[in-house]
PyMOL CGO cylinders between C-alpha atoms (Angstrom):
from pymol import cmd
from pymol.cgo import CYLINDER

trace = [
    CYLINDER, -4.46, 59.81, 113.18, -2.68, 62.97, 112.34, 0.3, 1, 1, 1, 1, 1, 1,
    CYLINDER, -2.68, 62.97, 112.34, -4.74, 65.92, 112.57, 0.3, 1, 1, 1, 1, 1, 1,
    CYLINDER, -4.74, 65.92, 112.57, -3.57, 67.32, 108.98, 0.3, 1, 1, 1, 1, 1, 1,
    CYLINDER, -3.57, 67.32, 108.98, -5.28, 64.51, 107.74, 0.3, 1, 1, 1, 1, 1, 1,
    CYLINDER, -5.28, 64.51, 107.74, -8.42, 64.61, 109.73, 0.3, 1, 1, 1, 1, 1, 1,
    CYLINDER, -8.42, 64.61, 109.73, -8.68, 68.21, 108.61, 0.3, 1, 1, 1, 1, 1, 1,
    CYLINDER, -8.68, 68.21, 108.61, -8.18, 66.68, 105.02, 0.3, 1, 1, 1, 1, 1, 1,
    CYLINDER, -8.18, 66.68, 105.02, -10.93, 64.03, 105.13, 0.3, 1, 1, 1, 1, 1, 1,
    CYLINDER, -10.93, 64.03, 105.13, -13.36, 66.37, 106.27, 0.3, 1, 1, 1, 1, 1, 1,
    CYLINDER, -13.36, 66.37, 106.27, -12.33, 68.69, 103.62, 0.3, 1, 1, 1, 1, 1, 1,
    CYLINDER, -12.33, 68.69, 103.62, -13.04, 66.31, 101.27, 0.3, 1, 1, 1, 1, 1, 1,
    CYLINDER, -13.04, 66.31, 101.27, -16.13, 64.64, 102.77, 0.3, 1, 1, 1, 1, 1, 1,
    CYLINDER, -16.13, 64.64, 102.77, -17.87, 67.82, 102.78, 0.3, 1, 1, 1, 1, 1, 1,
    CYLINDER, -17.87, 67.82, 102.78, -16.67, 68.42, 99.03, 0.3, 1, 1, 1, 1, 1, 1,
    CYLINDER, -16.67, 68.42, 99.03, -17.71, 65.54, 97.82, 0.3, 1, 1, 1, 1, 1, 1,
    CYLINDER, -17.71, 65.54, 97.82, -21.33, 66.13, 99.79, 0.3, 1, 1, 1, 1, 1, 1,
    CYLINDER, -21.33, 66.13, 99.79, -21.37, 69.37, 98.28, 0.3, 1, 1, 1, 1, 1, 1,
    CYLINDER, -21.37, 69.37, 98.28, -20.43, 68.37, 94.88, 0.3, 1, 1, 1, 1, 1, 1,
    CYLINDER, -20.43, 68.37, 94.88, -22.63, 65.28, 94.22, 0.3, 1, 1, 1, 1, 1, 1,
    CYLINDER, -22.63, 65.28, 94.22, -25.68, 66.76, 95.86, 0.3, 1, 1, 1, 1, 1, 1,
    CYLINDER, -25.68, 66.76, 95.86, -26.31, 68.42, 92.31, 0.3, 1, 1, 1, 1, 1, 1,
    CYLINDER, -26.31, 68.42, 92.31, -25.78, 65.13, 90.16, 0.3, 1, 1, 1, 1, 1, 1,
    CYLINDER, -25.78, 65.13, 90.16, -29.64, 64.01, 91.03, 0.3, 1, 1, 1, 1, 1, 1,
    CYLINDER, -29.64, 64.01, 91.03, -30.75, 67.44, 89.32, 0.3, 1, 1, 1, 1, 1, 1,
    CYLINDER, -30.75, 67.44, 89.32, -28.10, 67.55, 86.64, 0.3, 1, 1, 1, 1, 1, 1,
    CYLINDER, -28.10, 67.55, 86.64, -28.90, 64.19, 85.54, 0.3, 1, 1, 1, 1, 1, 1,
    CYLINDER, -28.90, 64.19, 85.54, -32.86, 64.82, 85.59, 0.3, 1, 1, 1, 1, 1, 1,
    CYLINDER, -32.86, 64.82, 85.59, -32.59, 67.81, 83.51, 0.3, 1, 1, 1, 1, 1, 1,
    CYLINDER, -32.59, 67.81, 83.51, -30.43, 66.02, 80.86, 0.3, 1, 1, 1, 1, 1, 1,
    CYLINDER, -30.43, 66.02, 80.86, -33.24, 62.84, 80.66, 0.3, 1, 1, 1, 1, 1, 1,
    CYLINDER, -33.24, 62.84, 80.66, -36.15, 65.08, 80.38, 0.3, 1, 1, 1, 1, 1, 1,
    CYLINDER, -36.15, 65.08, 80.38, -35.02, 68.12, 79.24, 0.3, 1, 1, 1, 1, 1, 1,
    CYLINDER, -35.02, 68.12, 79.24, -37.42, 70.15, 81.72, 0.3, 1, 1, 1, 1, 1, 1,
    CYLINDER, -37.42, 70.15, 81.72, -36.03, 73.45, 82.76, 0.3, 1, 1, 1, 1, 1, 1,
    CYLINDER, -36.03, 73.45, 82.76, -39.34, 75.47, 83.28, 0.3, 1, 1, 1, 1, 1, 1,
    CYLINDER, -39.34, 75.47, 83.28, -38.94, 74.91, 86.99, 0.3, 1, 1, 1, 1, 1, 1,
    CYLINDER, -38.94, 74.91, 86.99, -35.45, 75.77, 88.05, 0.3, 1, 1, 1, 1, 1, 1,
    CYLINDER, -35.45, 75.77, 88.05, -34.89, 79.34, 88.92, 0.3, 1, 1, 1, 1, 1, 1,
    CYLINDER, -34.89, 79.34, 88.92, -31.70, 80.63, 85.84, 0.3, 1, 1, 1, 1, 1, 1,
    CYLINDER, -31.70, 80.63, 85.84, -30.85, 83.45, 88.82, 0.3, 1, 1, 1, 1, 1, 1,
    CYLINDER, -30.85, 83.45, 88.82, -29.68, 80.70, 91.11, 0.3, 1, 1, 1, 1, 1, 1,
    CYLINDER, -29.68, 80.70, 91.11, -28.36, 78.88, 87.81, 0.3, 1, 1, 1, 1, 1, 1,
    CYLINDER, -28.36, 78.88, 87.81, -25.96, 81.96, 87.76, 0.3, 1, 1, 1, 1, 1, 1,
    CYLINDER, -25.96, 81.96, 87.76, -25.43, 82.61, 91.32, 0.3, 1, 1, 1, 1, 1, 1,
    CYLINDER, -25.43, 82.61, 91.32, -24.16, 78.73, 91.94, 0.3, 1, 1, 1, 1, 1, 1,
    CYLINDER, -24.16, 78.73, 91.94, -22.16, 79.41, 88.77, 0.3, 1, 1, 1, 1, 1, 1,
    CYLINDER, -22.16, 79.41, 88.77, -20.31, 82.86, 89.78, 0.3, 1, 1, 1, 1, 1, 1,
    CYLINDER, -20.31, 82.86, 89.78, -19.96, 81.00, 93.21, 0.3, 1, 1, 1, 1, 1, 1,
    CYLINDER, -19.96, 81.00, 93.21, -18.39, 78.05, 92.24, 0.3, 1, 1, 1, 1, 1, 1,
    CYLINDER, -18.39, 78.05, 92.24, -15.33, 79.53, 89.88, 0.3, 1, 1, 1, 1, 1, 1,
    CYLINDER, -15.33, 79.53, 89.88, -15.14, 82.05, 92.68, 0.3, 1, 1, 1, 1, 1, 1,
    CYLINDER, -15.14, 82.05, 92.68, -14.51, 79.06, 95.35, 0.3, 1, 1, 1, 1, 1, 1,
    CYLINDER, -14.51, 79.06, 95.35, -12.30, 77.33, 92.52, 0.3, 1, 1, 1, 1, 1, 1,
    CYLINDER, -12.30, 77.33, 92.52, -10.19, 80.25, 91.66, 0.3, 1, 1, 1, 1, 1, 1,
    CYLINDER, -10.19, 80.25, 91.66, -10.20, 80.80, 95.68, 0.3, 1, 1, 1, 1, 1, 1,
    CYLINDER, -10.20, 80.80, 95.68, -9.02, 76.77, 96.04, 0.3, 1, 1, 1, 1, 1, 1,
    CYLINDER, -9.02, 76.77, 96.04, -6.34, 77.66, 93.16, 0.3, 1, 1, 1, 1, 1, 1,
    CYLINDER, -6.34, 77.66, 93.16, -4.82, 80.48, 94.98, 0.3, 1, 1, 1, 1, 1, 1,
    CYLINDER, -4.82, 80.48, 94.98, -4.66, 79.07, 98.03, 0.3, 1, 1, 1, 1, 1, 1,
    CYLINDER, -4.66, 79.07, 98.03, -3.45, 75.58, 96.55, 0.3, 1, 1, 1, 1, 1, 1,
    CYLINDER, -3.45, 75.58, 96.55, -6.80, 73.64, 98.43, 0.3, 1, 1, 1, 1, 1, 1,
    CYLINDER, -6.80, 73.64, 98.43, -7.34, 70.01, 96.48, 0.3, 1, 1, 1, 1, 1, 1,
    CYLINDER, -7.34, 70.01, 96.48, -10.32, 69.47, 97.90, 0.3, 1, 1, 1, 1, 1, 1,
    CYLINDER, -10.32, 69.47, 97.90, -11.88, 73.01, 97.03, 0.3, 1, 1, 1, 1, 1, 1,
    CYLINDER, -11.88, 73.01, 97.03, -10.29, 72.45, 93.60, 0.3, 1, 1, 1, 1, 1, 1,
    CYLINDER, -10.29, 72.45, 93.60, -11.96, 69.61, 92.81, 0.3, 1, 1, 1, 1, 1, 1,
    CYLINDER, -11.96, 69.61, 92.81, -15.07, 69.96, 94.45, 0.3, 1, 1, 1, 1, 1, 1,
    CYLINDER, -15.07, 69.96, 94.45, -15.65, 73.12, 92.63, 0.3, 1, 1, 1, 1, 1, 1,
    CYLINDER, -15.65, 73.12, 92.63, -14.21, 71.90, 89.54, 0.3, 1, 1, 1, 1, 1, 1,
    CYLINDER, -14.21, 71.90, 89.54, -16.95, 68.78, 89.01, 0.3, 1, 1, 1, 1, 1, 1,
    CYLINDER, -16.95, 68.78, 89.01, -19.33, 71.47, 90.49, 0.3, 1, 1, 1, 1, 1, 1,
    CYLINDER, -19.33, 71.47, 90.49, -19.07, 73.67, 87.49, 0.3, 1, 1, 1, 1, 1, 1,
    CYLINDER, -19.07, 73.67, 87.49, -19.33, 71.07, 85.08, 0.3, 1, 1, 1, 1, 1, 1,
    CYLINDER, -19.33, 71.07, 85.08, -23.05, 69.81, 86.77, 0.3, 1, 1, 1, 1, 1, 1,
    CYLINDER, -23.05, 69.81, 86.77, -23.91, 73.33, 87.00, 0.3, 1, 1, 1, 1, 1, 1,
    CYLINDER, -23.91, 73.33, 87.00, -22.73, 74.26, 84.12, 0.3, 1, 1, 1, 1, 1, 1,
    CYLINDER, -22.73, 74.26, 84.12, -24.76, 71.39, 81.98, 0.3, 1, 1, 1, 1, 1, 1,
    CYLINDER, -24.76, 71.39, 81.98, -28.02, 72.54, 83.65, 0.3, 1, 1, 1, 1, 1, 1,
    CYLINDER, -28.02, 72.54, 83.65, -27.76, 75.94, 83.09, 0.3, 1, 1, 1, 1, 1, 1,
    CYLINDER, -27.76, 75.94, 83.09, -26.75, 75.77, 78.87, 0.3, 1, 1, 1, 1, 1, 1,
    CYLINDER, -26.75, 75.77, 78.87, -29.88, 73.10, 78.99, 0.3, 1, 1, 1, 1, 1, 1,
    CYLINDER, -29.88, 73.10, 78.99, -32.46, 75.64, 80.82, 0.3, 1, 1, 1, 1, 1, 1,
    CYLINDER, -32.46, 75.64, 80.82, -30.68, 78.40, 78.41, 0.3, 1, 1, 1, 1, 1, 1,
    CYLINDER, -30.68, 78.40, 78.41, -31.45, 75.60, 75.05, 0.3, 1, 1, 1, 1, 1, 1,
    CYLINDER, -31.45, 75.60, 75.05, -34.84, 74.51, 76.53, 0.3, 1, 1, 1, 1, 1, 1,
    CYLINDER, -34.84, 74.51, 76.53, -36.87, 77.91, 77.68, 0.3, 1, 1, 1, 1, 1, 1,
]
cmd.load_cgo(trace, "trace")
């Protein structure tokens, strides 16, 4: 196999690993609407990081950074405007 696209499935191995390990959480929060416990500084930290790794995916043209970090936001992004509604 062509080591380009070795490099490429591990790329996007690891993104998708990355990506869906926040689903479980995501998809709790939106059933029960129960925020008390998750921490709104690390809400914003995986935020900030995330458009930082997308806009760093962008520049560099990276489809697997793009689109990890793009379906990232959108989990993180759900969790953190419910633990903002539900405090």
């Amino acid at each position: 196999m062509d080591p380009d696209k070795i490099v490429l499935m591990i790329g996007l191995i690891a993104a998708f690993c990355t990506t869906f390990a926040f689903l479980p959480q995501s998809l709790h929060t939106i059933k029960t609407r129960h925020t008390k416990d998750l921490s709104l500084p690390t809400l914003l930290m995986l935020t900030f990081g995330n458009i930082s790794w997308l806009t760093y995916g962008i520049l560099i043209n990276d489809i697997p950074i793009i689109a990890a970090n793009t379906i990232s936001i959108m989990f993180i992004f759900t969790t953190l405007v419910l633990k903002l509604k539900y405090k």
